[in-house]
C-alpha positions, -999 to +999 in steps of 0.1 A: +000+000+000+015+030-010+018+064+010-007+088+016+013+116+008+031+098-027-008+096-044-010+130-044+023+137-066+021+141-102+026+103-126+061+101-139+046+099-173+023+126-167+045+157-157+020+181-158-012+162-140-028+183-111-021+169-081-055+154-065-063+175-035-088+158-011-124+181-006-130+190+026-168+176+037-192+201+051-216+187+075-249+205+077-265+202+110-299+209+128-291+229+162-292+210+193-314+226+218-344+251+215-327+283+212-305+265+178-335+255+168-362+276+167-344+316+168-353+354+157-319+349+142-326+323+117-356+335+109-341+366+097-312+350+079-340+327+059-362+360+056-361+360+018-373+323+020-400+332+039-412+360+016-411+332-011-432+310+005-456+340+020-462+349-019-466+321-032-495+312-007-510+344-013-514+339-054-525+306-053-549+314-032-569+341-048-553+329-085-584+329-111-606+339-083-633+368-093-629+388-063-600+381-052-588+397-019-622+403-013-626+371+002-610+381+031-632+408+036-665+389+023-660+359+045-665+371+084-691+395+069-711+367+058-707+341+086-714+369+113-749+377+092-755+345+090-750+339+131-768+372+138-790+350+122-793+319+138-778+330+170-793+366+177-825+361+161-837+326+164-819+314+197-820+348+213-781+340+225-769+373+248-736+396+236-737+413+270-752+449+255-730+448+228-746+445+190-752+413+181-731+414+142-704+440+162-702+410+189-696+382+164-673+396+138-652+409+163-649+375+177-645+358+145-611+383+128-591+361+157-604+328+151-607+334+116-573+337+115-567+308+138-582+285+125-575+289+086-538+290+098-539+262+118-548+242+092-526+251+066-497+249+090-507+212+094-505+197+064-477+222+054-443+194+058-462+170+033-471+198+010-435+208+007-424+173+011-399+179-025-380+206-008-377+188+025-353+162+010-334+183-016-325+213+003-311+219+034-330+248+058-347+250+091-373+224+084-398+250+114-397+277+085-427+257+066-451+257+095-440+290+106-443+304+070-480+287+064-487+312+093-480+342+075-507+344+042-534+343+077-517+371+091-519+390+056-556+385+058-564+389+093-547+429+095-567+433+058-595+419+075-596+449+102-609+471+080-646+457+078-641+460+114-636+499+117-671+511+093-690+486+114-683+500+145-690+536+132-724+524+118-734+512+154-719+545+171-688+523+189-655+541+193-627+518+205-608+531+236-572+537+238-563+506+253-575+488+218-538+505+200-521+489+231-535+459+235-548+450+199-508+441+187-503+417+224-534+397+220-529+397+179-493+378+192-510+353+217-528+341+187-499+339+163-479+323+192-504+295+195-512+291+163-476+281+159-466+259+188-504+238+176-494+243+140-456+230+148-472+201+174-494+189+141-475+194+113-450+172+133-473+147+139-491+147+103-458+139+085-463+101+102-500+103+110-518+113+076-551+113+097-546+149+109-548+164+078-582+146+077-595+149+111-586+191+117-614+204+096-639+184+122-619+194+148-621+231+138-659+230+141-662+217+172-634+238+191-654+267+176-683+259+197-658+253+227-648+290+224-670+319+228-677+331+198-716+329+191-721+330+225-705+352+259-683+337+285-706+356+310-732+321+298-708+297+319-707+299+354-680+314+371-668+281+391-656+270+351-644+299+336-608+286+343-618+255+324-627+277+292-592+295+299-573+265+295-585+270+258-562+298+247-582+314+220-606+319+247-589+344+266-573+360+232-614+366+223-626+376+255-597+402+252-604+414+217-638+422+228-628+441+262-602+462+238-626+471+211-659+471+227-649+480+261-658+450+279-648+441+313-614+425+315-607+389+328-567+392+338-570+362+357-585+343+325-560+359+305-531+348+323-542+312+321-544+313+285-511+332+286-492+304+306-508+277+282-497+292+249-464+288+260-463+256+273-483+249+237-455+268+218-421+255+239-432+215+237-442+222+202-409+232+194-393+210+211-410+182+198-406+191+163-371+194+168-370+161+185-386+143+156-377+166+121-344+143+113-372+117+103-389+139+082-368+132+049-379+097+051-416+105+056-425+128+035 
């Protein structure tokens, strides 16, 4: 066997062969803990991926549609008429003073947002399941990205919010400009430690994408949307608080319509969104080496 350093030198007969130079290897990594993993930095250094991904969302989703962006307006005007409906009229469901379609739409720009997220985020590894095994980036950027297009349509989405509060002689206090942006980040929080728990999950388990729609519908009904939280009595209000989109409604409402505020409710929802988001992340760290082989 020769030496190492003697197959590296030119051929006798070959003066002027390049010498073969061994490549160096460059091993790509997933960070090790939480804070590798799942960081403001990376995010930032992937920003232009993100945008990609926002975009594309955004044009297939209103590509050779009629009205376009419109949707987004059209859609909680429609369900709240339709509940104001059912819900106001018919079943003669309280909104504690407030105006039964101002009550509801309110309600339904955060879970609106939620929810549509939620489920995109979901099913958004096996969507991109060709870029998962032929390029290398932080595999949390899909979920987190599917996030995005909601967020789009949930600040468009403000503005049939505004008119209908003028028509109905509501002016929303100060606190709404502080307050609006927190609660607005409790959702997006959420949505994202649920969307990062599920997405995880989906890429083994393709029941989820099946099963979320269902699940939508009746979590809707958990939270209270058609109806007040005032309804439940107040020895289970900390039951509906473990429910995190409950306290971000309840909040909406006491920001915009000047309801009274449940801090104690809040808090609970506060303290669960985390422990949603941080063992979200953590689990899809845990498992997103597998993914590859999944998708």
């Amino acid at each position: 066997m020769g030496s190492p350093l003697l197959a590296n030198r030119p051929h006798p007969e070959q003066p002027n062969a390049t010498p073969v130079v061994p490549k160096a290897m460059l091993y790509i990594e997933g960070g090790k803990t939480l804070a590798e993993g799942i960081s403001l930095k990376a995010l930032w250094q992937y920003r232009e991926m993100l945008y990609f991904f926002t975009l594309r969302d955004l044009k297939l989703r209103y590509k050779q549609t009629v009205l376009g962006a419109a949707w987004t307006l059209l859609q909680p005007l429609l369900t709240s008429g339709v509940f104001t409906l059912l819900f106001s009229k018919v079943a003669r469901l309280p909104s504690d003073g407030v105006p039964y379609p101002l009550f509801c739409i309110v309600a339904l720009l955060p879970w609106n947002f939620f929810a549509n997220s939620l489920v995109r985020s979901a099913t958004s590894l096996v969507g991109n399941g060709h870029l998962i095994g032929k390029v290398y980036f932080p595999r949390y950027l899909i979920p987190f990205a599917a996030l995005l297009p909601g967020l789009v349509d949930f600040l468009i989405a403000q503005a049939v919010l505004i008119p209908l509060m003028l028509v109905y002689h509501f002016a929303p206090p100060l606190t709404c400009l502080l307050f609006m942006p927190l609660l607005g980040l409790m959702v997006f929080v959420f949505s994202l430690g649920m969307g990062l728990w599920l997405s995880a999950i989906n890429v083994r388990f393709r029941d989820i994408g099946n099963i979320l729609p269902f699940l939508m519908q009746l979590w809707m009904f958990a939270t209270p949307i058609i109806y007040p939280a005032s309804m439940v009595p107040a020895q289970y209000r900390w039951i509906m608080a473990l429910n995190p989109m409950t306290g971000a409604i309840n909040g909406f409402r006491s920001a915009f319509l000047g309801s009274p505020w449940d801090f104690s409710g809040l808090a609970i929802s506060v303290g669960f969104t985390l422990l949603i988001f941080v063992s979200g992340s953590q689990f899809f760290r845990r498992v997103e080496r597998y993914f590859a082989d999944s998708v």
